[in-house]
N, C-alpha and C positions, 0 to 999 in steps of 0.2 A: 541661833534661835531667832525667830524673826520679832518682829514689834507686836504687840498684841493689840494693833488698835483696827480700827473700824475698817480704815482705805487698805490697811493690809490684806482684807480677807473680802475682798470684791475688786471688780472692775473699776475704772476711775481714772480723772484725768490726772491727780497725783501720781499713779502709778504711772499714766502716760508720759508725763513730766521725767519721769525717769529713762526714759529711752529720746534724750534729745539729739545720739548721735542720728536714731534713724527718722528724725523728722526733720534732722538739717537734710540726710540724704534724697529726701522727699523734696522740697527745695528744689532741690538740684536733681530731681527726676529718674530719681533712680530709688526705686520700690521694695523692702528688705522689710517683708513681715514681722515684728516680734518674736509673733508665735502663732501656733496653729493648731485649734483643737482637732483633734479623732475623734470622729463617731466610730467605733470597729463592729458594732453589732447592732441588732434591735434584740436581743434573746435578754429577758429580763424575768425574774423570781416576783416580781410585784405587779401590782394594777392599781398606781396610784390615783383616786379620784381625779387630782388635779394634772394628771400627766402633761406634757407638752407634746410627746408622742405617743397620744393614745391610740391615734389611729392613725397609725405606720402601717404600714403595707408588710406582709411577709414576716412575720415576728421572729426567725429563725435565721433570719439572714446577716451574714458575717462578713466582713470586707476580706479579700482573700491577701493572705501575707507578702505574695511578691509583691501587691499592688499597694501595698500598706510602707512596704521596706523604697519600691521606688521612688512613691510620692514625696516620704520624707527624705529621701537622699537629695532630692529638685530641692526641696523647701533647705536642707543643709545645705548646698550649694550655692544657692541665695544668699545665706549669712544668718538663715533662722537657727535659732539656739534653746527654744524650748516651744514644748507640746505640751498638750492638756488632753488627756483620758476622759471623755463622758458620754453621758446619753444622750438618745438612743434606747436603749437597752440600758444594762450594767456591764459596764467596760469589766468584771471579771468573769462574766461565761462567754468574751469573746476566747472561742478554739486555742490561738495565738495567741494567748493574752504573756506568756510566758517568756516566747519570743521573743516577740516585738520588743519589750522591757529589754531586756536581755542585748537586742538589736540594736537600740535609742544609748544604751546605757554605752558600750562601746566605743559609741559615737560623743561621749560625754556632754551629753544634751538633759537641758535640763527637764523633769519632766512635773506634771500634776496631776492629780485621779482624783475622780467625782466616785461614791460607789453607795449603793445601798447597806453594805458590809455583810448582805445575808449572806455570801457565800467568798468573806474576806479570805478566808483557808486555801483558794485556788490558784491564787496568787503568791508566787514560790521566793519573792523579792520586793517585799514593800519597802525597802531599802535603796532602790533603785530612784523611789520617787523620792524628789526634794519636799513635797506637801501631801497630805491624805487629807481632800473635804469630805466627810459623812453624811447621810443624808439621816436626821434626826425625822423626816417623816417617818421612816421606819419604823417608831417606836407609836405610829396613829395606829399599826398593825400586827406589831410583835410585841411581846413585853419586855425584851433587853436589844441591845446592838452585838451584833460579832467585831467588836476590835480588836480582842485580843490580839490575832496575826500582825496586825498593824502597826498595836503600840510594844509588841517584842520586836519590830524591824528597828523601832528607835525614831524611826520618821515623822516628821511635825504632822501633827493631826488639828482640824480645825473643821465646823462643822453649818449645816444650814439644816432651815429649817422653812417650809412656804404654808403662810398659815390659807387654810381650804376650809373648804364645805365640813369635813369632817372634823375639822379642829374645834375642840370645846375647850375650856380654860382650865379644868382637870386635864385634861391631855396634855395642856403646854405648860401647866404644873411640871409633869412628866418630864419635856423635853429642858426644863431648867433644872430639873436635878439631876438630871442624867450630865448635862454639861457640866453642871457646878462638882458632881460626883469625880467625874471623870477629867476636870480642871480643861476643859476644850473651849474655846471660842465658839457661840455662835450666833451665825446672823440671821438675820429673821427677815424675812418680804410675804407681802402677799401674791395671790396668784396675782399674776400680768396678765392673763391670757382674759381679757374683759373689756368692756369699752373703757374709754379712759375715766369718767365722772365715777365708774363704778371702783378703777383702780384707787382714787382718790380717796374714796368713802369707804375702800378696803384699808387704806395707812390711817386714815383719822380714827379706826376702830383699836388698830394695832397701838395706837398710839396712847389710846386711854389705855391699854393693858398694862402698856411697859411703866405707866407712872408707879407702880407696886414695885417695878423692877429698876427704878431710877439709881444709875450709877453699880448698876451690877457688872461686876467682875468679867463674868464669861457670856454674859448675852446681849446683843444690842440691835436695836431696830434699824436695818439698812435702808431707810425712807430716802437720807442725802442722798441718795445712789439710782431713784427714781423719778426718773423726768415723763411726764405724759404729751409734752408739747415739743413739736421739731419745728427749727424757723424755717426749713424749707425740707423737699424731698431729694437730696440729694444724698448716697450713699458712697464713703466711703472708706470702711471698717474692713473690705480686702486687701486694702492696704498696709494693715495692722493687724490685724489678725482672724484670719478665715479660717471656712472650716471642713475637715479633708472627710467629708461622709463614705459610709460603706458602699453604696454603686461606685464610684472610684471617681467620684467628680471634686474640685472643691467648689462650694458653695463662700456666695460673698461674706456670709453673716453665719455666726457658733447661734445666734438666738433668734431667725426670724420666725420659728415655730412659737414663740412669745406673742404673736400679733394672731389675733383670734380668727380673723377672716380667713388665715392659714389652716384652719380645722384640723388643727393639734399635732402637723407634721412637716415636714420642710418640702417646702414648694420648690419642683425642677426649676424654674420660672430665673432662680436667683443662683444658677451654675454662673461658675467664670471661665471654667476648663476644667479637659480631663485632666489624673494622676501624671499623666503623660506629655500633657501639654504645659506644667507649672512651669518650667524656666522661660517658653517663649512668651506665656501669658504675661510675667510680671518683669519681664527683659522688653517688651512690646510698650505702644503707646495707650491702649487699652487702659493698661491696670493705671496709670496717671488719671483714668478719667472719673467725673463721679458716674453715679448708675442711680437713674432715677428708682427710686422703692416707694412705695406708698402705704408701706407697714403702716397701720395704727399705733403701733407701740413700737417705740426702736428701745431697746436698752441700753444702747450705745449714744442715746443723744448727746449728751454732752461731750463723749469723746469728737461727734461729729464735727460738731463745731470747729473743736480746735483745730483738727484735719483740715477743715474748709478755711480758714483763718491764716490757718500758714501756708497754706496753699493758694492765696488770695493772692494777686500779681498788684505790686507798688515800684515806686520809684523811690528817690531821694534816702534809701534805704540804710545809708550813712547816718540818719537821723532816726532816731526810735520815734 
């Protein structure tokens, strides 16, 4: 059972801190992703106000399964050891979603899923995942969650929530007892997708909320985990973990549809290579490099840093 605190259930440089095998290998030039999220669909049951892919192209389009089975066999052969299931869409009306699981699981890779839970029943193995995060916006739009399926696999559930336009304090009522009901963790952010002063003035609102909910059990405000300022543009989060989208490319970044000038879908602009091309891409001197981005909002900054820092060339290196 995992630890139920805050860095457990987000991105972060603690978690990063925990893979120092693959940032010594970084060092020494040779590139071994964490992990790599799937987008396998854009086919989704919802029309969240705040989407980050609202205006995806093609709402019906699936990543097709050889292309899905190849890409992660390059990324296993690398020495990546876990995937992440998300949107997109909702990773369970991807066709394959059965599969794949199925496929990954074989390979004894560890996996994670993001899901709506509207249609958690299609899903014939939640057992397979090590985590299930929920998405409690759900509940801006339905009046219960479908868990059920999820919490008879036995599988760690854990859940988020992005406060929007539509959220009123009766509604987030809602999504704290639905958590506290159902004993989940979960963490709360505002929409990203804004200039940064408005991001800002999005947390200082969230923040007078949670004083009612100070030192609550299952809910907490992910603000630590929100930087709106980068010391420079340089990216490099393909090097830790990219993201394998349904045209069959990976893309450098799982969140640059987070940066609003993207218009709420992921820009070709940030490919690093086809499905087909992963082993020479991150075997090559390429994937060592950074890659200039000009996001407005990286959600990765703080990871960046470290990436850039230990990748920074010194001497007298016997000496801390």
């Amino acid at each position: 059972m995992p630890i139920d605190s805050g860095f457990t259930h987000t991105s972060n440089n603690v978690k990063l801190y925990k893979h120092l095998d693959n940032l010594s290998l970084l060092q020494k030039g040779i590139v071994v992703p964490i992990m790599v999220h799937i987008i396998p669909t854009h086919r989704c049951q919802m029309n969240c106000v705040f989407c980050c892919f609202k205006n995806r192209k093609n709402r019906k389009r699936d990543l097709p399964l050889s292309k899905l089975i190849s890409g992660i066999t390059n990324f296993y052969n690398l020495g990546t050891r876990s995937v992440e299931f998300t949107g997109g869409g909702d990773p369970t009306l991807y066709p394959y979603i059965n599969e794949a699981l199925k496929w990954i699981h074989t390979r004894d890779m560890n996996v994670g899923f993001i899901t709506n839970t509207v249609d958690s029943q299609l899903v014939k193995h939640w057992d397979y995942c090590n985590w299930v995060r929920v998405s409690l916006n759900t509940l801006d739009y339905h009046d219960d969650m479908n868990i059920g399926p999820i919490r008879d696999s036995g599988t760690y559930i854990s859940a988020c929530y992005i406060w929007n336009e539509k959220s009123t304090l009766e509604g987030f009522k809602k999504v704290v007892e639905f958590a506290r009901k159902e004993k989940i963790i979960c963490r709360v952010a505002p929409d990203c997708i804004k200039p940064s002063n408005e991001i800002n003035e999005s947390v200082e609102v969230l923040k007078e909320i949670f004083k009612e909910y100070k030192g609550d059990k299952y809910i907490f405000l992910s603000d630590f985990n929100i930087t709106t300022g980068r010391p420079n543009l340089d990216c490099r989060i393909h090097m830790i973990k990219p993201c394998f989208y349904l045209d069959g490319y990976v893309y450098s970044c799982p969140s640059s549809e987070l940066a609003y000038e993207h218009n709420h879908c992921v820009p070709t602009s940030i490919r690093v290579c086809r499905y087909d091309e992963i082993i020479d891409f991150y075997m090559g001197d390429e994937a060592l490099k950074a890659i200039e981005r000009k996001c407005s909002y990286c959600k990765y900054a703080k990871q960046q840093i470290v990436l850039d820092e230990i990748l920074t060339e010194t001497t007298f290196n016997e000496f801390a």
